[in-house]
C-alpha positions in Angstrom: 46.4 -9.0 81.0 49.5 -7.8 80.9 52.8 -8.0 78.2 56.0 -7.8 78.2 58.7 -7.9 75.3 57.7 -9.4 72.0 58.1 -12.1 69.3 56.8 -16.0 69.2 58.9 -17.2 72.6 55.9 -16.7 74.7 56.2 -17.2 78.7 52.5 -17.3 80.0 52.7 -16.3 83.9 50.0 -17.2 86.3 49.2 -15.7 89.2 48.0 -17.0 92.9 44.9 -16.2 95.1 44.3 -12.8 95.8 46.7 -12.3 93.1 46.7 -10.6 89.2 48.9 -10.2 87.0 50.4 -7.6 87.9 52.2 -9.6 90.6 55.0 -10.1 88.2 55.6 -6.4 87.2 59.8 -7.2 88.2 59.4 -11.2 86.4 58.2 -9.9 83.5 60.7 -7.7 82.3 63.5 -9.9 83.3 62.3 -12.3 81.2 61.6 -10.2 78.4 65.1 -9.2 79.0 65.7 -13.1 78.4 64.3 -12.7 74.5 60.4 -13.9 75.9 57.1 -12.4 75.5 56.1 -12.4 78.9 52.1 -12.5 78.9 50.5 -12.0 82.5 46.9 -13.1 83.2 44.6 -12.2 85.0 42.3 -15.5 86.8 38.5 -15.0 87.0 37.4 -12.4 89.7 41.0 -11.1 90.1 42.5 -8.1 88.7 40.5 -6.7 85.7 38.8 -10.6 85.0 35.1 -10.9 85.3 33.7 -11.9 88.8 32.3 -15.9 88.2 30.8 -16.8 91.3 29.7 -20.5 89.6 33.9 -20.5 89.3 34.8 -23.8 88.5 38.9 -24.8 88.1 37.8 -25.8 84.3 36.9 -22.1 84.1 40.2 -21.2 85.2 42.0 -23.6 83.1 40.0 -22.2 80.1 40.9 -18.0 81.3 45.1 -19.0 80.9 44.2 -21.2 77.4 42.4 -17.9 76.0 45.8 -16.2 76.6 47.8 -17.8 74.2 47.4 -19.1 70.4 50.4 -21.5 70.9 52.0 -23.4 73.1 54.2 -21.1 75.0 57.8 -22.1 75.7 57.5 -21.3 79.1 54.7 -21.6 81.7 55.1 -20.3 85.3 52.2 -20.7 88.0 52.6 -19.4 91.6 50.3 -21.2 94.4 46.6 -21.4 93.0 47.9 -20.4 89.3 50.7 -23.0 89.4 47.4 -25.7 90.9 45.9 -24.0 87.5 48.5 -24.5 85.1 49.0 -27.9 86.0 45.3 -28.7 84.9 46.0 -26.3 81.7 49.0 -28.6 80.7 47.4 -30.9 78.7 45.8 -28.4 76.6 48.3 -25.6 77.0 51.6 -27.9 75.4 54.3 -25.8 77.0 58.1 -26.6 76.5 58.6 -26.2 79.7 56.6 -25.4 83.7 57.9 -23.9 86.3 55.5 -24.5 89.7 56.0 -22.2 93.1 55.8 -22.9 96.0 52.8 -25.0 95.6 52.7 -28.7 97.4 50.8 -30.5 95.0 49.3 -32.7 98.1 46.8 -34.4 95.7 42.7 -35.1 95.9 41.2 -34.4 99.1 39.3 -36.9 101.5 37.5 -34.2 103.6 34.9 -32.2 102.8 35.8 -28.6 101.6 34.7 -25.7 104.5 31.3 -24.8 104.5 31.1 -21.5 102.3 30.2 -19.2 105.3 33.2 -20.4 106.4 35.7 -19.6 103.2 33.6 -16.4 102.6 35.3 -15.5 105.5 38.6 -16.9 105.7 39.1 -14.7 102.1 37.5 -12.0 103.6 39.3 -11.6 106.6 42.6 -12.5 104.2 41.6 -9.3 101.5 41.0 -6.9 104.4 45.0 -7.7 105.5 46.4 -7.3 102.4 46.8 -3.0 102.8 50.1 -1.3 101.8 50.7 -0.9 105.3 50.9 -4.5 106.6 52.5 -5.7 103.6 55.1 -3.1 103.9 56.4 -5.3 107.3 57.2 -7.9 104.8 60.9 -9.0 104.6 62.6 -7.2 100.8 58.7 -6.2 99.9 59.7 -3.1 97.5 57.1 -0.5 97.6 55.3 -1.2 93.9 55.4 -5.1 95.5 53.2 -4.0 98.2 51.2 -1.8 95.8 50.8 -4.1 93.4 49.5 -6.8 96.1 47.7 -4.4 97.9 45.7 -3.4 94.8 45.0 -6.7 94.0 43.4 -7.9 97.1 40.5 -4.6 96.5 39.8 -6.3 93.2 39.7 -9.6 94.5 36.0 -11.0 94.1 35.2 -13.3 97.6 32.3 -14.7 95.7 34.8 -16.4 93.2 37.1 -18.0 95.5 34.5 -19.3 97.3 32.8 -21.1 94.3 36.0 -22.3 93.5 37.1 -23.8 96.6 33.7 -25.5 97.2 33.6 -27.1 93.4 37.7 -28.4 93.8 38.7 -31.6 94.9 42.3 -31.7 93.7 43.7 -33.9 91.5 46.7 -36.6 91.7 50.2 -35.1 90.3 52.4 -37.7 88.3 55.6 -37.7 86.9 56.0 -34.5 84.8 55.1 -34.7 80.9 57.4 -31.6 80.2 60.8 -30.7 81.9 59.6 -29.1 85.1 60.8 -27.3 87.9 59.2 -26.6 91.6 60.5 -23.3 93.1 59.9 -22.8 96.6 60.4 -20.7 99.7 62.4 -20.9 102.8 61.0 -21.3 105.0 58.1 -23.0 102.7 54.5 -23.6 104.4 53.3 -25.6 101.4 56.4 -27.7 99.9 58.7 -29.0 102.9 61.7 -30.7 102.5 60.0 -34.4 102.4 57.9 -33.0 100.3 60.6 -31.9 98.3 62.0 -34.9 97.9 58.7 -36.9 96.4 58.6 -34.2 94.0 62.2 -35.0 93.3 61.8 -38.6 92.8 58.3 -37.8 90.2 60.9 -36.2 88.3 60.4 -32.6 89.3 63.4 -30.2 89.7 63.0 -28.8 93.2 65.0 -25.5 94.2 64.4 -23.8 97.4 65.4 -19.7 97.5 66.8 -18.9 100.8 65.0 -16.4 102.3 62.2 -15.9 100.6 58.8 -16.0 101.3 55.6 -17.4 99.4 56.1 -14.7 97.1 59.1 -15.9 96.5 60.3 -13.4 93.9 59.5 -10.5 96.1 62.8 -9.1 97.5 64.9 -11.9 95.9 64.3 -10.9 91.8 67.8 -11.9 91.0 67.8 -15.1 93.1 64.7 -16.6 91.4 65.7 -15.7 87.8 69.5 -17.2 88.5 67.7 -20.1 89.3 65.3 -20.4 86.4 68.3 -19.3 84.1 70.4 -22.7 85.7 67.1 -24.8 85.0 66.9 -23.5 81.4 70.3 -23.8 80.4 70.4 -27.9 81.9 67.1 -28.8 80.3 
């Protein structure tokens, strides 16, 4: 876990897959800047978390409520953590969530993959995640691809795997707190139709030109001017 800033005007940040915390070293400080405690998590079997290969998304949801005594005024999720939070919210009570680039497509029909078959999949995905490929990214700063690159070493296959095979998604409503989808551009998870259900649940939807999945990554100033126009209207 990681903090930033102090006082009772909490910010709990999750984190994605292959993620930790650390994957908002610049978002926490800017929002510590913003008068927040900034409090970083890391998810079971990523970052400094306990491998839990029997990882089930209740176990998740019960890693982000051990991080916090109160309902935090602000919760931000990115990909799996934002899937995460939304699970969390009922228990959790934020003010306010903030969701990125994450589709919210609802339960699944299918069968998940066969495990040999995710086992792989994050394999092969940890193996590409080395300072040197993620240097090619588009605005990647060097402590991003550190950061990121560091994080996919820790990153416990096992986990995933468990999780994936135990989750069947879940059905996403009309938001009980004001809430706001951030995503890329181009996105592979929210597209512009997609958008635009998420509008009409009552989501706020903002895209980031540019950015990628990360969307933060290279465009700091672009993502925190658009939760700063989010806060100030709700």
């Amino acid at each position: 876990m990681l903090t930033w800033g102090s006082g009772d005007r909490v910010a709990i940040l999750v984190h994605g897959m292959l993620g930790a915390a650390s994957q908002y070293h610049a978002v926490g400080p800017a929002l510590a800047a913003r008068g927040y405690r900034a409090v970083a998590i890391d998810l079971p079997g990523h970052g400094s978390a306990p491998r839990a290969p029997e990882a089930t998304m209740d176990l998740f949801v019960d890693a982000v409520l051990a991080a916090v005594d109160t309902p935090p005024a602000l919760a931000i999720g990115h990909s799996l953590g934002a899937i995460v939070l939304s699970h969390a919210l009922p228990r959790l009570r934020p003010s306010r969530a903030v969701y990125v680039d994450v589709p919210f497509s609802g339960p699944s029909t299918d069968p998940p993959a066969p495990a040999d078959e995710l086992r792989e999949r994050f394999t092969t995905s940890r193996a590409a995640r080395t300072v040197e490929r993620l240097a090619t990214r588009p605005g990647w700063s060097a402590e991003d691809c550190r950061v990121e690159a560091e994080a996919a070493a820790r990153f416990d296959v096992e986990t995933a795997v468990a999780l994936e095979l135990s989750y069947l998604g879940h059905s996403v409503e009309k938001p009980a707190v004001p809430s706001l989808v951030v995503r890329a551009d181009p996105s592979r998870y929210v597209s512009p139709e997609r958008a635009r259900e998420l509008e009409e649940m009552g989501f706020w939807v903002r895209t980031v030109p540019g950015a990628g999945h990360s969307v933060w990554y290279g465009h700091l100033d672009e993502f925190m001017g658009v939760l700063d126009e989010w806060l100030e209207a709700t």
